[in-house]
C-alpha positions, 0 to 999 in steps of 0.5 A: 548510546546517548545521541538519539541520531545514532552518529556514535557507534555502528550498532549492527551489521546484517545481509539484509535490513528491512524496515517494516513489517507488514506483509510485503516486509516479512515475505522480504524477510523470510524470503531473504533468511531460506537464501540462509541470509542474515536479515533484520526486521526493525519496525516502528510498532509491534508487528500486529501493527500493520496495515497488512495486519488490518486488511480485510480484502482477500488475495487475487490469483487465477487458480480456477478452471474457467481463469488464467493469468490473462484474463487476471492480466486485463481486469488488472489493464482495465482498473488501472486506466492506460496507466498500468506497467504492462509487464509489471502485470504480466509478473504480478498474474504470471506469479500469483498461484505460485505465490499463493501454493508459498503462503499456504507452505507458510501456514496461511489458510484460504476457504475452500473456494475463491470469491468475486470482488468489483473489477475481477470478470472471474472468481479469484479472490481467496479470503481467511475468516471472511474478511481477516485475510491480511491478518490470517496471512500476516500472523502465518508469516510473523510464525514464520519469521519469529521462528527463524534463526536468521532473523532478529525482528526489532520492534518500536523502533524509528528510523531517522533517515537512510545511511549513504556512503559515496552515492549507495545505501548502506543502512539506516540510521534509527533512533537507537543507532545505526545498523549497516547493511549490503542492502537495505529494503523499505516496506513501510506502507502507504501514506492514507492516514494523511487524510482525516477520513481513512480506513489506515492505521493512524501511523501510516503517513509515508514515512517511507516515501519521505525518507526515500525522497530525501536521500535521493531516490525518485517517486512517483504517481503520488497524486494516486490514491484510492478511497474505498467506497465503503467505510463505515460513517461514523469511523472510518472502519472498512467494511471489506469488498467481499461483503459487496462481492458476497452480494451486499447492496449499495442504496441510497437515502430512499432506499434506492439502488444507484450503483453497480456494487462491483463497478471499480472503487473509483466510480463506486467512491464518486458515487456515493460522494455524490450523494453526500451519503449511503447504504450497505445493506447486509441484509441479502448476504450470508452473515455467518461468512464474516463473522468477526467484521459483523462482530464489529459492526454491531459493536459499532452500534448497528444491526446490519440484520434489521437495517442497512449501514451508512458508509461513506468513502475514505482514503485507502490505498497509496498507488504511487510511492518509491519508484522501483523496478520489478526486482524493487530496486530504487533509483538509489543503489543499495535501496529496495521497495516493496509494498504499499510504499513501492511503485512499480506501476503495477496499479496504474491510476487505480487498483484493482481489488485484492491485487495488493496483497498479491503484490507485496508476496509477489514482489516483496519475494523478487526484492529479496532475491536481487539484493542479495543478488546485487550485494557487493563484496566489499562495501566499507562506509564511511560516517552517516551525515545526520538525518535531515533536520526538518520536521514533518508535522501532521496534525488534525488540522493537515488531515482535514486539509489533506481531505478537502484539497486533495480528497475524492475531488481535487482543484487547484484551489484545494491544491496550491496551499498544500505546496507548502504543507508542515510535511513532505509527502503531502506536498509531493502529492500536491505537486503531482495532482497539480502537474497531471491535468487530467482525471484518471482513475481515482485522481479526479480534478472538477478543473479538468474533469476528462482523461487526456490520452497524451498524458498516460505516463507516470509522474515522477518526482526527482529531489530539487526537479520540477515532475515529469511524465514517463512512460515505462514498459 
């Protein structure tokens, strides 16, 4: 094959094809492959690649004798601002400890007992190594998926566009050719790398949500995206929630205490925004419990055992994305989401620590079993079109955009240029901060500074339509 469109010749042809390979993709996948369903992992880098991969943060689940999926439930409720799909929490909580006693049968390993982390009333946080639970849980699955017969993982590789065919999806077309499928899932992760300061591996700019978009599907809450409170100043490394949850505190320039540590990470993030700069003193915690991010902070050059470590907030976490319903169907038949670049509602206007982790087992797993539920019997596509010929250019000078117009605290000054952005997701984003005129959890407008009860809805995005609010249960 010559055309790097894939236009010539149908490469592949499998049950199900995922694209990407964090967390949310491999459960997808594996879940998918014990159904005795041929499946096809392709993704962009090599599967260590991940923002999965990197996250420090462990995985909530009521597991404990003085906890339950309730209590989990209205933590979840009371992060997400009256903005939370009521029963997409009550799945999320309902199907946590099962999904934790899955990974553990995958060969992930927890400490013994679960941690505290901001907004949980209970601890219910279990973590691998410290802070390297993503990458514990990822390597575990990856094992998994590598071994297994009916999975071909296909690595560093694009993919251009979605292949449709009277109105379904049935495919992808990627830089080395087509690959037809019954269905088709996104697991691509978020877009934080669009912002100049981000804890995001630099590849994840919402490739995912673009290509949705484009070919017809609805997303939604993009003007939702949490910054952590706690990157380390001079990089943008996280510095995990554990490290607070284990007692880590918050002070400012004097040395000064100004915040409750465990507060949600939008009111910790504003926090510390307000005074330009801040501490993590390590000082009060047990080191030994993180031992490679202690590692990694010294390398950095500080000694979090003499001196506390300056941090500052940085783009994290994309709560909105393709609008899908519980099982991750998407708008358009034949295409599923799950992960970071999914919207369920789950999240709300904020998410609640560690719950996203949760969210790509527990609803990567319920996608996989409805497209293979939902496969037709006699699909025939016909020719892709070629991709979309526009280009989505992110460079410095976008980043640095992206953080002062759309950053902690947004304006329609900071937000009007970003309509017409060299790429498409930050002018959906800016599209949808500008049509909620309001401040919601992490979407803070100085123009419009308080919550407006009229506006609890999700902002949904339809190609070629203005936004609209809609209120899901």
């Amino acid at each position: 094959m010559t055309n790097s469109t894939g236009n010539e010749s149908k490469r592949e042809q499998v049950d199900l094809l995922v694209v990407g390979s964090g967390i949310a993709g491999l459960v997808t996948a594996l879940t998918a492959a014990e159904q005795d369903a041929n499946v096809m992992v392709v993704s962009k880098g090599a599967l260590s690649s991940s923002a999965s991969y990197h996250a420090q943060g462990g995985i909530a689940a009521a597991c404990g004798e003085d906890d339950n999926p309730e209590l989990h439930a209205a933590d979840t409720l009371r992060a997400g601002r009256g903005l939370c799909r009521p029963s997409a929490v009550e799945t999320l909580v309902e199907d946590a400890p099962a999904r934790i006693d899955d990974l553990r049968n995958w060969g992930a390993r927890f400490g013994s007992e679960p941690g505290l982390e901001g907004g949980h009333s209970r601890s219910r946080v279990f973590h691998s190594r410290g802070a390297e639970t993503g990458r514990e849980i990822e390597l575990a699955i990856a094992r998994r998926v590598r071994a297994e017969s009916r999975i071909r993982v296909c690595e560093n590789e694009r993919v251009l566009g979605l292949w449709r065919s009277r109105g379904y999806c049935v495919g992808i077309i990627g830089e080395q050719g087509r690959i037809f499928s019954s269905a088709t899932l996104l697991a691509t992760g978020g877009a934080g790398a669009l912002w100049s300061r981000t804890t995001n591996p630099r590849g994840a700019l919402g490739e995912g949500i673009a290509i949705a978009y484009r070919a017809g599907a609805a997303v939604a809450d993009l003007e939702f995206v949490q910054f952590h409170p706690t990157a380390l100043s001079a990089s943008g490394m996280l510095l995990s929630e554990a490290l607070r949850g284990a007692g880590a505190l918050l002070l400012d320039t004097s040395g000064e205490r100004f915040t409750d540590e465990l507060a949600p990470r939008d009111v910790v993030a504003r926090a510390i925004a307000a005074r330009g700069s801040a501490l993590l003193d390590l000082r009060p915690i047990d080191r030994g419990r993180f031992p490679a991010l202690i590692d990694r902070i010294r390398e950095a050059g500080y000694d979090p055992e003499t001196e506390p470590v300056p941090v500052a907030p940085a783009a994290h976490y994309t709560l909105g994305g393709i609008v899908t319903d519980l099982d991750g169907r998407s708008t358009l038949p034949g295409l599923y989401a799950a992960g970071e670049c999914a919207c369920t509602g789950v999240h709300g206007a904020n998410r609640l620590a560690s719950n996203s982790l949760l969210e790509c087992v527990v609803f990567g797993r319920r996608a996989a079993l409805a497209a293979l539920a939902d496969a037709p019997l006699d699909l025939e596509p016909e020719s892709p079109e070629p991709p979309p010929a526009e280009v989505d250019l992110v460079d410095r000078e976008l980043r640095e955009q992206m953080w002062q117009g759309a950053g902690l605290v947004r304006d329609a000054a900071g937000l009007e240029p970003l309509r017409t952005a060299s790429a498409l997701v930050p002018r959906l984003v800016a599209e949808c901060a500008l049509h909620r005129r309001e401040s919601r959890g992490v979407h803070f407008r100085a123009d419009f500074p308080v919550e407006d009860p009229e506006l609890a809805a999700h902002t949904v995005l339809r190609h070629g339509q203005e936004p609209l609010f809609e209120r899901w249960s």
